[in-house]
KEPA-611118 format. One record per residue (C-alpha): residue in three letters; x, y, z. Coordinates in pm, whole numbers, padded with zeros to 5 digits, always signed. Layout:
BEGIN
ALAXYZ;...
***
This chain:
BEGIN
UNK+00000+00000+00000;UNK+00086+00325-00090;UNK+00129+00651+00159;UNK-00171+00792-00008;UNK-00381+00438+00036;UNK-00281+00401+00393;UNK-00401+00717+00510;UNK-00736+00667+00354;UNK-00772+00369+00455;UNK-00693+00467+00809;UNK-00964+00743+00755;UNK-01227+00480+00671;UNK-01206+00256+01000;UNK-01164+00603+01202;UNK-01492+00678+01038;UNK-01660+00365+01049;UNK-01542+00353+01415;UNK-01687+00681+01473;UNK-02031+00596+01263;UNK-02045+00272+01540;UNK-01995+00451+01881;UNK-02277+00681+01724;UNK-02481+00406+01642;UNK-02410+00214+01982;UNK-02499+00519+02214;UNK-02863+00545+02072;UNK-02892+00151+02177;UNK-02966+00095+02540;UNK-02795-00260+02564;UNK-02901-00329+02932;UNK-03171-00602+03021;UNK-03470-00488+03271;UNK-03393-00637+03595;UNK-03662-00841+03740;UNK-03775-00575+03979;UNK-03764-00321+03698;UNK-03985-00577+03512;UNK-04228-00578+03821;UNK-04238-00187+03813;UNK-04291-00175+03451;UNK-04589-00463+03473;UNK-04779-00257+03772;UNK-04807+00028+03519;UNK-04940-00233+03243;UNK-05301-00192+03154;UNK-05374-00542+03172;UNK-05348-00491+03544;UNK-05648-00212+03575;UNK-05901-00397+03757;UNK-06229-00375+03663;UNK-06442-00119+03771;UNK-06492-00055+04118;UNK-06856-00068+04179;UNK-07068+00225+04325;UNK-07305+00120+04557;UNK-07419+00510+04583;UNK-07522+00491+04186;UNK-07798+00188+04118;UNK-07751+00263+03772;UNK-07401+00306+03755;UNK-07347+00055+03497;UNK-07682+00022+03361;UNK-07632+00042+02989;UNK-07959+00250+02939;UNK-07874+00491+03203;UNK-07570+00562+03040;UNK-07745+00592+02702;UNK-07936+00846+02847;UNK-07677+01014+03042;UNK-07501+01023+02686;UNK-07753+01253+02577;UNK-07776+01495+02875;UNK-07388+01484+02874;UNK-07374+01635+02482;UNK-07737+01881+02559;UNK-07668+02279+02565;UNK-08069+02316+02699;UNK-07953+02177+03048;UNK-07775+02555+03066;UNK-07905+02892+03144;UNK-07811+03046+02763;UNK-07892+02683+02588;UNK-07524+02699+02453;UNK-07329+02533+02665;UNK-07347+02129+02761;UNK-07046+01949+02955;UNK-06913+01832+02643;UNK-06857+02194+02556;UNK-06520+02171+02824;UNK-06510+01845+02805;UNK-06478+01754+02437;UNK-06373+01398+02322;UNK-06152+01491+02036;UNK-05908+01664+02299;UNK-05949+01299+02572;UNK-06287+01531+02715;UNK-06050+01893+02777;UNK-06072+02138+02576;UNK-05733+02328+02545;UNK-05759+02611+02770;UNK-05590+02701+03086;UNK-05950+02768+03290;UNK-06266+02634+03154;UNK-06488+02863+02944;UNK-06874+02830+02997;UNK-07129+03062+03024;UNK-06800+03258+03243;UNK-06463+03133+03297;UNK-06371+02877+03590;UNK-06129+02884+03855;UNK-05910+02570+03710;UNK-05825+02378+03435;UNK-06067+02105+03258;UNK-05971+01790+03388;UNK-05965+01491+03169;UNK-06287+01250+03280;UNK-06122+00947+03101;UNK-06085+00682+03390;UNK-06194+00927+03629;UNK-06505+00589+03741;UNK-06100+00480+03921;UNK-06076+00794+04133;UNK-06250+00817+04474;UNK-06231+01176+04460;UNK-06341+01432+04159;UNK-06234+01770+04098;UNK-05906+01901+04124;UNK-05933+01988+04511;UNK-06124+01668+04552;UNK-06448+01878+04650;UNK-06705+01575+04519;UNK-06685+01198+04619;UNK-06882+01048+04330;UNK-06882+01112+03887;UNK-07240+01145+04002;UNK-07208+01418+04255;UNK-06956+01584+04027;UNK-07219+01604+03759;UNK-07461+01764+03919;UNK-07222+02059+04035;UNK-07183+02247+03689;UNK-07515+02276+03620;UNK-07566+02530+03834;UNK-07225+02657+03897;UNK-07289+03041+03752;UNK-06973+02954+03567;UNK-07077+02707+03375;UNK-07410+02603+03288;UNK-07577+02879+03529;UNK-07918+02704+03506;UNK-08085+02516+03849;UNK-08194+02204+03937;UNK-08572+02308+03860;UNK-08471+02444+03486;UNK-08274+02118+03424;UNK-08586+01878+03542;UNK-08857+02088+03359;UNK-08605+02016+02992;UNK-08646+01658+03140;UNK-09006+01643+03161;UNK-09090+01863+02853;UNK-08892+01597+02614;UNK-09100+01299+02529;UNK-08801+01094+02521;UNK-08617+01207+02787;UNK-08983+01125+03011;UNK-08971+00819+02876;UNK-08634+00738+02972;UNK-08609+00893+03291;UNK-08921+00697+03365;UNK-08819+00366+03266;UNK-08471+00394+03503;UNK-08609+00631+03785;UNK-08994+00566+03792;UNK-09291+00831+03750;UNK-09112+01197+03714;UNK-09383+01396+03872;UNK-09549+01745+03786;UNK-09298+01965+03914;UNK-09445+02226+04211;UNK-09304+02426+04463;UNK-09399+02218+04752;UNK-09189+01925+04637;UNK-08840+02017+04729;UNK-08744+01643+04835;UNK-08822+01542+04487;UNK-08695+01790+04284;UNK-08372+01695+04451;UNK-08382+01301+04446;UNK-08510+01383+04014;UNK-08216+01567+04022;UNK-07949+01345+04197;UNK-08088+01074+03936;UNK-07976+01293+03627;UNK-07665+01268+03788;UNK-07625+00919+03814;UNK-07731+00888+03457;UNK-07452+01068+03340;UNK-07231+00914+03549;UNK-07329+00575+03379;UNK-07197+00740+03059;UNK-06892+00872+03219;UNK-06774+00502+03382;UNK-06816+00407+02977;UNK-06521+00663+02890;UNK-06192+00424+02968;UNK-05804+00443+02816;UNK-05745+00212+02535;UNK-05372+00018+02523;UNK-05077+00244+02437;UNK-04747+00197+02263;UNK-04610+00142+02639;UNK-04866-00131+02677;UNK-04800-00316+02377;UNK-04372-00283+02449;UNK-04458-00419+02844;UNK-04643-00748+02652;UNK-04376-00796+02428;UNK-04086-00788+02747;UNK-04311-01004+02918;UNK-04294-01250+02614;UNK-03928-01189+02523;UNK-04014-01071+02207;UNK-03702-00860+02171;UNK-03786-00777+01788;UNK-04081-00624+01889;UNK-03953-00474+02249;UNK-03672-00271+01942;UNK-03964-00221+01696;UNK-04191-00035+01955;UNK-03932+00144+02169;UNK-03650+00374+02047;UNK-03362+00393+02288;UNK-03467+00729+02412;UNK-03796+00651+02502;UNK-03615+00322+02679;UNK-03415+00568+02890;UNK-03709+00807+02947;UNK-03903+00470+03072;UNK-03553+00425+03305;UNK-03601+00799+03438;UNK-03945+00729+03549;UNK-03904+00476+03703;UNK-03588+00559+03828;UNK-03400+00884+03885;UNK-03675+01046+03813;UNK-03913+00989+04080;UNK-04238+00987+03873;UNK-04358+00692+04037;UNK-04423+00833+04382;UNK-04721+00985+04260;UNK-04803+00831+03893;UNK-04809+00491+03948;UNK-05051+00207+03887;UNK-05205+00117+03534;UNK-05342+00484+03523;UNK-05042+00677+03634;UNK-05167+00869+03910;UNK-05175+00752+04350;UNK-05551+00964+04300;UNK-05425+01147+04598;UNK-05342+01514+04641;UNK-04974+01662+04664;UNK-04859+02002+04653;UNK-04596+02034+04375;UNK-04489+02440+04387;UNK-04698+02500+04076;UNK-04709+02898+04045;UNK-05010+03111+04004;UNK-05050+03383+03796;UNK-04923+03743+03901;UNK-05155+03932+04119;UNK-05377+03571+04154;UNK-05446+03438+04489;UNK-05296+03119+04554;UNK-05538+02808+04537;UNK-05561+02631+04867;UNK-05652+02325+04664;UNK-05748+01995+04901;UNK-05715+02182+05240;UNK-06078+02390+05080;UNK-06181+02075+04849;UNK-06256+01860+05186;UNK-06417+02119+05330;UNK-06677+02098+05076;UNK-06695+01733+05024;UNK-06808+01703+05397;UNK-07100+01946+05353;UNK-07211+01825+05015;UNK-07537+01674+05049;UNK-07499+01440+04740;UNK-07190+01263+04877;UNK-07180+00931+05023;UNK-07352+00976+05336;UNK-07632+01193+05236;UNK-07996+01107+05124;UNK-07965+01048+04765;UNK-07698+00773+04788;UNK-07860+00463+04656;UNK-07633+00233+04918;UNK-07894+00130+05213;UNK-07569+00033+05435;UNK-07332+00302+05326;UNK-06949+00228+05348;UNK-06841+00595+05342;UNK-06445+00494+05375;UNK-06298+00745+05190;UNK-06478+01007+05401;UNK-06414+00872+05718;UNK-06048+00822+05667;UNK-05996+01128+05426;UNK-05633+01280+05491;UNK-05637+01550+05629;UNK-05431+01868+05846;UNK-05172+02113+05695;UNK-04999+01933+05391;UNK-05293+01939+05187;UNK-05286+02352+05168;UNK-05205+02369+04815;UNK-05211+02037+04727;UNK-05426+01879+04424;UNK-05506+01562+04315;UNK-05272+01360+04071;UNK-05388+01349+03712;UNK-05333+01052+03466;UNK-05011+01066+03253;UNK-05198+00828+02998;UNK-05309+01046+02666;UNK-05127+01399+02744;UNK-05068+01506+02406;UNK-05447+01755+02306;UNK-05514+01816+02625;UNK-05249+02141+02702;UNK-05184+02358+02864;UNK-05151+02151+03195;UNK-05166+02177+03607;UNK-05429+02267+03784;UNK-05516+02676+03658;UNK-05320+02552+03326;UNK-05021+02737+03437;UNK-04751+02568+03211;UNK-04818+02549+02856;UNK-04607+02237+02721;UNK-04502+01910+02870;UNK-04144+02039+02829;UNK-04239+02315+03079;UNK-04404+02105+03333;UNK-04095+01800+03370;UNK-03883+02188+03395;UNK-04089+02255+03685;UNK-04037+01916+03840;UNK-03665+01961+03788;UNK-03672+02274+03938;UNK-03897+02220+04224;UNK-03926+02616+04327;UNK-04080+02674+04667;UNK-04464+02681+04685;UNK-04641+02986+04701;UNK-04871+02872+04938;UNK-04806+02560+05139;UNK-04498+02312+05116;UNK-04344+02202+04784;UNK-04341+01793+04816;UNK-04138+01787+04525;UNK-03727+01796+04567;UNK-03508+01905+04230;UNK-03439+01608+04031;UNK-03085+01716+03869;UNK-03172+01568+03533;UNK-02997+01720+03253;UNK-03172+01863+02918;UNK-03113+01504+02729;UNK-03246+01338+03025;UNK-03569+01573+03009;UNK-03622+01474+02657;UNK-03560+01133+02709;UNK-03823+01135+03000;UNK-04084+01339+02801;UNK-04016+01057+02455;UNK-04104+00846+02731;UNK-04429+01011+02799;UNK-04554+01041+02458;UNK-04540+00655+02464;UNK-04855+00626+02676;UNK-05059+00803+02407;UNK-05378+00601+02274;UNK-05781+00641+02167;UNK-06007+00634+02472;UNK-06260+00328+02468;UNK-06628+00340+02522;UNK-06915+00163+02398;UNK-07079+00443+02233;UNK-06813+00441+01905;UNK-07007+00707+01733;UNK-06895+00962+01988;
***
């Protein structure tokens, strides 16, 4: 070989050299342990249980209740300017948000518009927690002045007037009586039942498998084809993070990422806002609310009211609010509780960060992850995208 050939030959294996260490640092080479394996299977969606019953709702999973509570849930005549229904915050095409950092009715609310896919999992509703039942919670933005700004006597006379909305109250509730002054006590159990029926729509709305569910079956079959055709090795390391270094897990875990319990993270409000006392006011309310599980419209005859009795409470809840789902992010931005931080970028930022709380104690502690590491994590995240389920497909 000449001079000339040697030195480009030389150049070649420096380059193919180069062109392999590239190649080798975007594989992650390193088998799950077994107890990584058991973390990653507890977030598997194969492990949801079914649904929880609630003995509170006799028609909770009634298919012609939630029919019916389909209807009321998409019908802008249950609201004071017959514009606005719950699907108008809660739209399916964004996983039942709609985009906006406070909800915009008939005014604007105090927080963001929580997701309601899964929600039939949560003991609690609301970001503060403030309702104990998808039924209770229903009945609340009817006649929030916010939202639907109509009343419980408005709502039931739409009911009554609508030949098919009689009939099908009737056939799940019984006789729907001529609606008079001197029948308070009725007026309210007619109106608890509306409730319920949309609540029997609302237990229908469930996550579907993601791209994170399908790469957890394929490690639990040693496919490792599939495990490399599902996962890049970014989103591997992201799925490390979180379960790792990261820290998610102390609050998103289980099949539906999130404890359902309430945590003050530091999240900021807005200049010249009042900071949100969050659960500390939430379980103030939940007590007094006369559609929760101890009052007079629960359908339970021996009522269990567990989660009331034993509710957390005392000074770390000032501030704190309850863990969403990680499962189907992306549509459903800005996020936190008053929609404070506009991209998912932002909000694993904050985490990093953990500033102190406003109001309150941050739980949170900095995580030291660099900006690769925060990518990594939020490739991760975008794994866990997927349509919703629910039996009414035309939706």
């Amino acid at each position: 070989m000449t001079p000339d050939q040697l030195r480009i030959s030389a150049a070649v294996v420096v380059a193919a050299v180069l062109v392999s260490i590239w190649y080798l640092r975007d594989v992650d080479p390193a088998p799950w342990s077994d107890g990584e394996i058991a973390l990653l299977q507890s977030l598997w969606l194969e492990n949801l249980p079914e649904l929880p019953p609630d003995a509170t709702n006799a028609v909770a999973d009634d298919p012609q209740a939630a029919g019916f509570g389909r209807l009321l849930f998409f019908d802008t005549r249950l609201s004071a300017n017959g514009a606005v229904s719950c699907a108008t915050c809660h739209q399916p095409a964004r996983r039942f948000t709609d985009g906006l950092p406070e909800g915009q009715a008939i005014g604007q609310s105090k927080r963001n518009t929580p997701s309601i896919v899964g929600t039939a999992y949560s003991p609690w509703l609301y970001w503060d927690g403030r309702r104990d039942s998808q039924w209770a919670q229903a009945l609340s933005p009817l006649e929030d002045p916010e939202e639907h700004g109509s009343d419980r006597r408005s709502v039931l006379e739409v009911v009554a007037g609508d030949a098919n909305y009689r009939s099908a109250y009737e056939d799940l509730f019984g006789d729907l009586s001529e609606l008079s002054a001197a029948e308070e006590t009725g007026i309210d159990t007619a109106f608890a039942n509306l409730g319920k029926a949309i609540a029997a729509f609302e237990r229908t709305v469930l996550p579907g498998p993601a791209r994170f569910d399908r790469y957890v079956a394929a490690l639990l079959a040693r496919d490792t084809q599939q495990q490399q055709e599902l996962f890049s090795a970014d989103e591997i390391r992201g799925l490390r993070l979180y379960i790792g270094k990261a820290n998610c897990m102390q609050c998103h875990n289980g099949p539906l990422f999130t404890n359902n319990e309430f945590h003050n993270t530091g999240v900021l409000s807005a200049a010249g806002e009042v900071p949100d006392k969050g659960r500390a006011a939430g379980l103030n309310e939940v007590m007094r609310d006369p559609f929760n599980c101890r009052g007079n419209f629960s359908d339970d005859t021996d009522p269990r009211c567990d989660e009331l009795d034993f509710a957390r409470s005392g000074p770390d809840l000032i501030g704190a609010v309850r863990t969403p789902s990680l499962r189907n992010l992306e549509g459903t931005e800005p996020f936190m509780h008053k929609g404070q931080l506009a991209t998912l970028a932002a909000v694993l930022e904050h985490y990093n960060e953990a500033p102190d709380a406003m109001i309150g104690h941050n739980e949170a502690k900095p995580l030291g992850l660099s900006g690769r590491e925060l990518r990594q994590l939020e490739a991760f995240l975008q794994t866990l995208q997927a349509p919703y389920s629910s039996q009414f497909d035309s939706m």
